[in-house]
Backbone as a printed PyTorch tensor [residue, N CA C, xyz], in Angstrom:
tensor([[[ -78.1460,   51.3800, -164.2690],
         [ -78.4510,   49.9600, -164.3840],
         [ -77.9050,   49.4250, -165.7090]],

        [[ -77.5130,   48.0420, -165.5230],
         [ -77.1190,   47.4550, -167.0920],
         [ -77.4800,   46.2820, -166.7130]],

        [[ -77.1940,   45.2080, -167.9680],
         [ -77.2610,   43.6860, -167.9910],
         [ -76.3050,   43.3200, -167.4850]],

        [[ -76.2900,   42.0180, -167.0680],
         [ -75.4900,   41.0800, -166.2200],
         [ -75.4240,   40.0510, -166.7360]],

        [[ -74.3860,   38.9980, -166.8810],
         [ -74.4050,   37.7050, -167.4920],
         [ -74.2290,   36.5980, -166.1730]],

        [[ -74.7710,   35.6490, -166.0130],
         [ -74.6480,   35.1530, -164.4070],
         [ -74.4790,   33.9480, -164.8380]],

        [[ -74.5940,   32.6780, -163.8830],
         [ -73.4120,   31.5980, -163.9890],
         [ -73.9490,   30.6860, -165.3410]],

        [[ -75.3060,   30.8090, -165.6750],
         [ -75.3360,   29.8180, -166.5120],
         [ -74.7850,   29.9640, -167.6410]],

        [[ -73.8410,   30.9370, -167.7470],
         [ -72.6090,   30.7670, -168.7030],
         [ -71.6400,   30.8500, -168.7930]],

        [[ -71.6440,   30.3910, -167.5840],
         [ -69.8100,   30.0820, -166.9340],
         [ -69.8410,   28.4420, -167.9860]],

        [[ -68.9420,   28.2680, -168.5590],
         [ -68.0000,   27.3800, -169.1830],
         [ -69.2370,   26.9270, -170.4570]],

        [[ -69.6350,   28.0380, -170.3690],
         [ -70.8360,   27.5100, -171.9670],
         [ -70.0560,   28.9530, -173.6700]],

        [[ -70.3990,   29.5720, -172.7480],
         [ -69.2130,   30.4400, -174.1300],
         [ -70.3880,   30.7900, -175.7190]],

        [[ -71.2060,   31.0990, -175.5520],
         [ -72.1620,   30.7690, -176.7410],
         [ -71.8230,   31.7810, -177.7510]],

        [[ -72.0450,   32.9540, -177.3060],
         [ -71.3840,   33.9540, -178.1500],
         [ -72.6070,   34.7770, -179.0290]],

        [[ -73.8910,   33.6690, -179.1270],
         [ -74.7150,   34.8850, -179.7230],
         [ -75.2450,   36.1810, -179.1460]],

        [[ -75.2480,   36.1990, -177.8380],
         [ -75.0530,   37.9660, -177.6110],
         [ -74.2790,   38.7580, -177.8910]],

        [[ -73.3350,   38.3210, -178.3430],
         [ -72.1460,   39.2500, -178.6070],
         [ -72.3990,   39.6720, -180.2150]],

        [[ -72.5360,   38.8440, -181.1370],
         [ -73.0550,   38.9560, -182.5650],
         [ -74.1550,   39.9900, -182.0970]],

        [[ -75.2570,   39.6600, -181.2420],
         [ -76.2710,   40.5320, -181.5430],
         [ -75.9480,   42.3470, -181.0130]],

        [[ -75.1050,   42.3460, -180.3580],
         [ -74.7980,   43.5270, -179.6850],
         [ -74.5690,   44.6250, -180.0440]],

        [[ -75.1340,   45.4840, -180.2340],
         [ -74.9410,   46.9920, -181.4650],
         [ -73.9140,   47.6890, -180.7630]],

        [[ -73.5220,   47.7450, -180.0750],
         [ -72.4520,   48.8420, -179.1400],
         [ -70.8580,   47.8330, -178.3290]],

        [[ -71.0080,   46.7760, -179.3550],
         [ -69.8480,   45.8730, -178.8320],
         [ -69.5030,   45.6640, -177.5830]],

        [[ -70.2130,   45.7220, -176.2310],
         [ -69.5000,   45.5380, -175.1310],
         [ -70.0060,   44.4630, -174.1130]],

        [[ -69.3680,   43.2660, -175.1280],
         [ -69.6970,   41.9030, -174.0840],
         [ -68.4370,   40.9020, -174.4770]],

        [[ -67.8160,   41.1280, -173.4440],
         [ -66.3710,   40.7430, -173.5090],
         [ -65.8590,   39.1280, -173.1070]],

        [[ -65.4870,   38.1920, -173.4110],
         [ -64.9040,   37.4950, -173.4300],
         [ -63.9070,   37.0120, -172.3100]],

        [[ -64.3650,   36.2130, -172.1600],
         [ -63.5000,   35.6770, -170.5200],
         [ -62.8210,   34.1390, -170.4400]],

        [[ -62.2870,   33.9470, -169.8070],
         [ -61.7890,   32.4940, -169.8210],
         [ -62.8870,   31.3910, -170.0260]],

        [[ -63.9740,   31.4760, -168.9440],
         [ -64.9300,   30.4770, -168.6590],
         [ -66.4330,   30.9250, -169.0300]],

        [[ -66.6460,   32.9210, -169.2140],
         [ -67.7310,   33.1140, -169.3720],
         [ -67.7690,   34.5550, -170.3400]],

        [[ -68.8770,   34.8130, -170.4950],
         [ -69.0570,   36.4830, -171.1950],
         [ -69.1160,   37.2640, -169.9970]],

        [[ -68.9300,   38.7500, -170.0680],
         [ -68.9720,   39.6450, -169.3080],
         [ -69.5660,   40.7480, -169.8700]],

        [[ -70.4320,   41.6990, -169.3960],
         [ -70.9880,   43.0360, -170.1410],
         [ -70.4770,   44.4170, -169.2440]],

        [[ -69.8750,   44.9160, -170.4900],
         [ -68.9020,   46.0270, -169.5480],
         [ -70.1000,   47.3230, -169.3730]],

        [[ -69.9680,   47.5080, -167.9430],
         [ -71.6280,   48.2050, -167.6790],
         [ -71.3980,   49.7720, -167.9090]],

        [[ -70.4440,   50.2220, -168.4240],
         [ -70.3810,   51.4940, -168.8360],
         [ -70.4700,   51.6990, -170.7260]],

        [[ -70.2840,   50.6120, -170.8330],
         [ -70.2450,   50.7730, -172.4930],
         [ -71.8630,   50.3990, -172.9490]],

        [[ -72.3600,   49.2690, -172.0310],
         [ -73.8220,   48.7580, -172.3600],
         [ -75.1290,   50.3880, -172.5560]],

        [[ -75.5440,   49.5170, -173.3720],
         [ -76.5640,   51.0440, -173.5550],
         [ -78.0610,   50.4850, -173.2200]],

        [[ -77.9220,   49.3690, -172.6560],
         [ -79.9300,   48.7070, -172.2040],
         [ -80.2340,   48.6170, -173.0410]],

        [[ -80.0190,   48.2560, -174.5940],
         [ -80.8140,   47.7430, -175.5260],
         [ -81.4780,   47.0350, -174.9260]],

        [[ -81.2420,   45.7530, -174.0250],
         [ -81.4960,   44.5270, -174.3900],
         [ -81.2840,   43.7420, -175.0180]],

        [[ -81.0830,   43.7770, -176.4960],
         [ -80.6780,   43.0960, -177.8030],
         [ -80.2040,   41.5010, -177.2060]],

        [[ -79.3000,   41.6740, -176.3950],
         [ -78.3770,   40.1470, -175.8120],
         [ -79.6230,   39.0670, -175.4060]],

        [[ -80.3560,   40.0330, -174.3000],
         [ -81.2630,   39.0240, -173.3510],
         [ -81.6170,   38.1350, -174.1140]],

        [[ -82.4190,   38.3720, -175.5710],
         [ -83.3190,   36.6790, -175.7680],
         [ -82.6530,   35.6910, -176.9170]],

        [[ -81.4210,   36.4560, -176.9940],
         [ -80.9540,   35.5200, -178.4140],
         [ -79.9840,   34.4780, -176.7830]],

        [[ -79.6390,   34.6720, -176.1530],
         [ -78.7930,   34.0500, -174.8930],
         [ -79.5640,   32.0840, -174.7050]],

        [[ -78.8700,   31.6370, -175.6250],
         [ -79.9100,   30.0360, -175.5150],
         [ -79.5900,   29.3420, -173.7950]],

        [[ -78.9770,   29.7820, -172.9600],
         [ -78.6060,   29.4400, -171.7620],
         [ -79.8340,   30.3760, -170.7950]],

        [[ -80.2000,   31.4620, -170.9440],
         [ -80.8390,   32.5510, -170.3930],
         [ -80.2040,   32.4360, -169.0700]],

        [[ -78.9290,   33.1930, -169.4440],
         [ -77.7940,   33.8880, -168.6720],
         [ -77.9900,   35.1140, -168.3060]],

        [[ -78.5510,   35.9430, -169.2410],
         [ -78.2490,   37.4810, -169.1630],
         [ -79.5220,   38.1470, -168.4640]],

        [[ -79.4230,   38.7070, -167.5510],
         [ -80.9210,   39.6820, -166.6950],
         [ -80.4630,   41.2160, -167.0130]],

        [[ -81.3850,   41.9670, -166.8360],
         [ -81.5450,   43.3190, -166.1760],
         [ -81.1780,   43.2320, -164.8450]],

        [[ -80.1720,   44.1240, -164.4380],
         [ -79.9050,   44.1180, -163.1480],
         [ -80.7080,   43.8550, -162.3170]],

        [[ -81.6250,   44.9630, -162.1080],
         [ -82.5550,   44.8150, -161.1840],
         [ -83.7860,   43.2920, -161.4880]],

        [[ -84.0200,   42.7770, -162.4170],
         [ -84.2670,   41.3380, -162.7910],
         [ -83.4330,   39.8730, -162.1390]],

        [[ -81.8670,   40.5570, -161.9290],
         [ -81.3880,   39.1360, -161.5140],
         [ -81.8860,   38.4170, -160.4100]],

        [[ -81.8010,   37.0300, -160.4070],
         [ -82.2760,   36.2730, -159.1310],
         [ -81.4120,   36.3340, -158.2850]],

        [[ -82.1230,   36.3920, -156.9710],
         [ -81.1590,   36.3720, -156.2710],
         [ -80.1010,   35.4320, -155.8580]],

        [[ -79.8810,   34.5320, -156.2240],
         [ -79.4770,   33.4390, -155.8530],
         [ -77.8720,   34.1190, -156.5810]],

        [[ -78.1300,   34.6940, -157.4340],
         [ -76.9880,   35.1970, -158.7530],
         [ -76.7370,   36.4370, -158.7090]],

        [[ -76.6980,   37.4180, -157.7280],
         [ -77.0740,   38.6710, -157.2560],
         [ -75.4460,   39.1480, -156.7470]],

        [[ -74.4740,   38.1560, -157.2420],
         [ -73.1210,   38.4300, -156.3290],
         [ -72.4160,   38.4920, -158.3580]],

        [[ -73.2660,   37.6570, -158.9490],
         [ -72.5340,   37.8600, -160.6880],
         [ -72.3780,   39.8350, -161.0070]],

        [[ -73.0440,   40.6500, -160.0980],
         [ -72.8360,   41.9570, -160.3970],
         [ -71.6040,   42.5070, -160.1330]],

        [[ -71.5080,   42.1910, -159.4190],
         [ -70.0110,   42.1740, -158.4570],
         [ -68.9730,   41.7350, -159.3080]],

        [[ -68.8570,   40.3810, -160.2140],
         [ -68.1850,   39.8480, -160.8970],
         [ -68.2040,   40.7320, -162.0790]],

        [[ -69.6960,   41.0690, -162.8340],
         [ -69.2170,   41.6460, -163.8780],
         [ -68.6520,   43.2210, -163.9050]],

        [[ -68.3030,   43.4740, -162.9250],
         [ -67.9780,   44.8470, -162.6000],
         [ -66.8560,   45.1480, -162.0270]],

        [[ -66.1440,   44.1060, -161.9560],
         [ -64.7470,   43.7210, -161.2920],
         [ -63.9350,   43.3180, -162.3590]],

        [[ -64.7180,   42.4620, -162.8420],
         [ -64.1760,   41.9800, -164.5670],
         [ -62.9690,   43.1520, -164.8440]],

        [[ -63.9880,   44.2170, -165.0420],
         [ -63.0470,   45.3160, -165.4320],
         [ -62.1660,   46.2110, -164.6380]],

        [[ -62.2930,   45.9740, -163.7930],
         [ -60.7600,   46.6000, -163.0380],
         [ -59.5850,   46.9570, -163.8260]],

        [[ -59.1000,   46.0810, -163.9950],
         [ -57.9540,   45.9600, -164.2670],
         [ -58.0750,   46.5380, -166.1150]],

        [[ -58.8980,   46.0580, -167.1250],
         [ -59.1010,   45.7980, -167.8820],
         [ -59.6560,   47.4020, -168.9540]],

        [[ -60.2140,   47.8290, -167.7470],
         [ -60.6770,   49.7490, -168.3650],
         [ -61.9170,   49.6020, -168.6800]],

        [[ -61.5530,   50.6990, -169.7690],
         [ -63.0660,   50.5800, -170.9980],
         [ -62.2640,   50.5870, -172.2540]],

        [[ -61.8920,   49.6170, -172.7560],
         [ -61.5480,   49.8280, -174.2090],
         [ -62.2510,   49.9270, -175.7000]],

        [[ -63.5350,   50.5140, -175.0990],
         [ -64.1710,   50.6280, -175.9640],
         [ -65.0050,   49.9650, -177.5180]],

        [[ -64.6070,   48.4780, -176.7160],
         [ -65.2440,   47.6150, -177.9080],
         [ -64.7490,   46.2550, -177.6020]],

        [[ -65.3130,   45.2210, -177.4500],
         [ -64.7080,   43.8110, -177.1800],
         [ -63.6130,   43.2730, -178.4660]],

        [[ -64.1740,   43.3070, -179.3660],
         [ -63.7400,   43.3580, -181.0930],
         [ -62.7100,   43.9530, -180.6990]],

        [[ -62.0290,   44.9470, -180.2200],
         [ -60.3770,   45.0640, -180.1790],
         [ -59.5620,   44.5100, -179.6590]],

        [[ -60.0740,   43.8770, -178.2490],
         [ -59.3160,   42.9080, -177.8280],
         [ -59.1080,   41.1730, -177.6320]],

        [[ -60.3300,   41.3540, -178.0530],
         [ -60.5770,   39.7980, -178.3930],
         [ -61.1900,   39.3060, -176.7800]],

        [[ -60.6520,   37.4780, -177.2040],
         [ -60.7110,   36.5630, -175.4960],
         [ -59.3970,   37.2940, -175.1450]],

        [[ -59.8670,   37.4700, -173.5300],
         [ -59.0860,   37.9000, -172.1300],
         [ -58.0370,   37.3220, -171.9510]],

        [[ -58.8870,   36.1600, -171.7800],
         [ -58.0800,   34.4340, -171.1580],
         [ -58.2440,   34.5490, -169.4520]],

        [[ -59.2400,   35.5410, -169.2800],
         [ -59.1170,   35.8340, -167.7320],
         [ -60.3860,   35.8770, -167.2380]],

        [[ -60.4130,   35.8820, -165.9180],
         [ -62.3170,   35.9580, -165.5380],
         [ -62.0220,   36.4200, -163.9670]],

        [[ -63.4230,   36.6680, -163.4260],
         [ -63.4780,   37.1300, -162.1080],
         [ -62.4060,   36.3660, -161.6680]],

        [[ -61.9620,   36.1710, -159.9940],
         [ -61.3720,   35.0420, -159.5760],
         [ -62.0860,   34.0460, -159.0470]],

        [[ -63.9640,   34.7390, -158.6910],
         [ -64.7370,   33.5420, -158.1790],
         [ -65.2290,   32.6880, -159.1560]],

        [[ -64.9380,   33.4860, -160.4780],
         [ -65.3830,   32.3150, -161.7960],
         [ -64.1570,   31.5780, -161.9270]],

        [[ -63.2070,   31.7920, -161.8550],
         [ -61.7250,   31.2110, -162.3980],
         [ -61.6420,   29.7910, -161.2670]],

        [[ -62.0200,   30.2150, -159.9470],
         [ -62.4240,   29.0730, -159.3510],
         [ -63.2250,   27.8400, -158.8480]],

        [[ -64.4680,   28.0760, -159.6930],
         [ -65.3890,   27.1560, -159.3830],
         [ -65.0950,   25.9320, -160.2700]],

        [[ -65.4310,   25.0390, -159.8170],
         [ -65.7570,   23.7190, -160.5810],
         [ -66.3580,   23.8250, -161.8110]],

        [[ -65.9310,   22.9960, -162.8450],
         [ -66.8240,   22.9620, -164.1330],
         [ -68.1900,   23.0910, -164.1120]],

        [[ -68.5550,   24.0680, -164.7840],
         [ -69.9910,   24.4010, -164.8430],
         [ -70.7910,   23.9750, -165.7110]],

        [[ -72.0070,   23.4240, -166.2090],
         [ -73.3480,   23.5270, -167.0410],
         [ -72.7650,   22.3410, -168.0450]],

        [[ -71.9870,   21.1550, -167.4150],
         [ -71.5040,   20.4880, -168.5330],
         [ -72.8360,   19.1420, -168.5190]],

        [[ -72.8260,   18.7720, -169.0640],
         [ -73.8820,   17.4570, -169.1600],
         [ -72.9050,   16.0640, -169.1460]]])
């Protein structure tokens, strides 16, 4: 099991989970964060600093958002484990079902 980041931070970008993250692996995407689920260690640490409350425990996500697992786990396909977000920076890339939705969480 790991954390998941789900839509309410598609096109919000906040970034304080990533500061809080002791094991660097919440990666940077075009429109959202991603948590690479082999590097995550279940701190938790991310969940409450997240001012959107984006991020669940897997088994926590709603269902409604139950397909963002899928996304964050696809994320990395292509992408590996490089062992630290901090080396590669922003992607510039995202799932393709994030890359396609309509602007999200804008006011």
């Amino acid at each position: 099991m790991t954390y998941v980041i789900a839509q309410p931070c598609v096109d919000v970008l906040d970034r304080a989970c990533v500061e809080e993250c002791p094991v660097d692996c919440i990666y940077e995407g075009n429109r959202m964060l991603y948590i690479h689920p082999d590097e995550c260690i279940d701190c938790g640490a991310c969940e409450p600093v997240c001012p959107v409350e984006a991020i669940f425990y897997e088994d926590d996500l709603p269902d409604e958002w139950e397909d963002y697992i899928d996304y964050n786990v696809a994320f990395f396909d292509e992408l590996g484990s490089p062992g630290g977000a901090d080396s590669i920076g922003p992607t510039g890339t995202d799932h393709p079902t994030i890359a396609a939705l309509t602007p999200q969480n804008q006011e």
